[in-house]
C-alpha positions in Angstrom: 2.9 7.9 -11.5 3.2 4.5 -9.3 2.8 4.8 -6.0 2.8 3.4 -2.5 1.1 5.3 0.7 1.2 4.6 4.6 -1.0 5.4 7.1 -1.8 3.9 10.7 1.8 4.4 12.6 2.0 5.4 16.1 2.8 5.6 19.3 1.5 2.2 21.3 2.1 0.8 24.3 4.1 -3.1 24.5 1.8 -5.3 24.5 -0.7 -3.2 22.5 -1.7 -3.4 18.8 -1.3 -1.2 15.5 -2.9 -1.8 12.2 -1.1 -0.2 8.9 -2.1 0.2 5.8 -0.8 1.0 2.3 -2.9 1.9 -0.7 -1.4 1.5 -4.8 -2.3 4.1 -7.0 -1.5 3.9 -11.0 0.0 0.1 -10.8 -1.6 -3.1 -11.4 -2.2 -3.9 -7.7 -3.2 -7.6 -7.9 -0.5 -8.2 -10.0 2.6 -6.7 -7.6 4.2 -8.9 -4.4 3.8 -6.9 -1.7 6.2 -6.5 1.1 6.6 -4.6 4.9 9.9 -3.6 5.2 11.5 -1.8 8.6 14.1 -0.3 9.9 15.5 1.2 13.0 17.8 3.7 13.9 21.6 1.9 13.1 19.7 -1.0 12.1 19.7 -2.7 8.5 16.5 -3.0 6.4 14.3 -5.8 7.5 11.8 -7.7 5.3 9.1 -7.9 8.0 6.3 -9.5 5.8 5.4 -10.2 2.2 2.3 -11.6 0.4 2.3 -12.5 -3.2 0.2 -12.7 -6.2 -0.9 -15.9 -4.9 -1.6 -14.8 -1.6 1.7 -17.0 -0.7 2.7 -15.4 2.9 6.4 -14.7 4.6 7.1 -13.6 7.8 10.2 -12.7 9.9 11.1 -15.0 12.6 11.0 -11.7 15.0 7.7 -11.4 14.3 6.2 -15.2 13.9 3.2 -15.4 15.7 2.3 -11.9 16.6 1.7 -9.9 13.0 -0.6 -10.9 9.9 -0.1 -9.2 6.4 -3.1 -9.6 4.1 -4.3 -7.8 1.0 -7.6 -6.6 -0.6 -7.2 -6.1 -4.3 -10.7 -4.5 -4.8 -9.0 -2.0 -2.5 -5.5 -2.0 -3.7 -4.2 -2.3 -0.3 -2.0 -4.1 2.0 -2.5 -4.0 5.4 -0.1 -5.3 8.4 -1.6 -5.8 11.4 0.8 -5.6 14.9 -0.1 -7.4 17.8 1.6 -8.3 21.0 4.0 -5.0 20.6 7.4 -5.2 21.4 9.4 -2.2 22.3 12.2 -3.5 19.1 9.1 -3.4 16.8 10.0 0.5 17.1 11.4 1.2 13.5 10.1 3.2 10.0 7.9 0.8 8.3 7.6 0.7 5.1 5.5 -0.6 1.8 7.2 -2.4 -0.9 7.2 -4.0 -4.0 9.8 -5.7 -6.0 10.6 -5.2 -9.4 9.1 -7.8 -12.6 9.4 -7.6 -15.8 6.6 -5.6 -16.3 6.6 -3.2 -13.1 9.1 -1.2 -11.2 10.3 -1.4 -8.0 7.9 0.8 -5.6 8.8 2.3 -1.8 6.7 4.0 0.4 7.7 7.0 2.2 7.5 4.9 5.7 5.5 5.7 8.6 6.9 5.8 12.2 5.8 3.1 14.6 6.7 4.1 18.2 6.4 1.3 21.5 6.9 2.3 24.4 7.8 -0.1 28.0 
């Protein structure tokens, strides 16, 4: 009945900027970490953001300084936006959150972010 869903990929241009988004449905959103994960083709899995109950914020070194991950509870959503595109942002990103005690661990079905040189 929990579940994560991704909108806003695409095709951008380097340099160029993408806003995604992923909504909670039948979880207790403002209780959950939530994560961006990505990955690219032969690539591992790579934790690209996370923001926690707290609002406490990670971020990749590779993308440092170029994307923000915020969340609005009212809305149950997280949103990661992408500045300064790179051409190795190019991967399936996707919404996550970790397991607790009280809530199971949650994927999204990822949504394609395509940059172009």
């Amino acid at each position: 009945q929990a579940q994560l869903a991704e909108s806003g990929g695409g095709l951008e241009q380097a340099g160029g900027s993408l806003r995604l988004s992923c909504v909670a449905s039948g979880t207790t959103f403002s209780r959950r970490t939530m994560d961006w994960y990505r990955r690219a083709p032969g690539d591992q899995r790579e934790l690209v953001a996370r923001v926690d109950v707290d609002d406490n914020i990670e971020y990749a070194d590779s993308v440092k300084g170029r994307f923000t991950v915020s969340r609005d509870n009212a809305k149950n959503t997280v949103y990661l936006q992408m500045n300064s595109l790179k051409p190795e942002d190019t991967a399936i990103y996707y919404c996550h959150s970790p397991r607790s005690f009280l809530y199971g661990e949650l994927w999204g079905q990822g949504t394609l972010v395509a940059v172009s040189s």
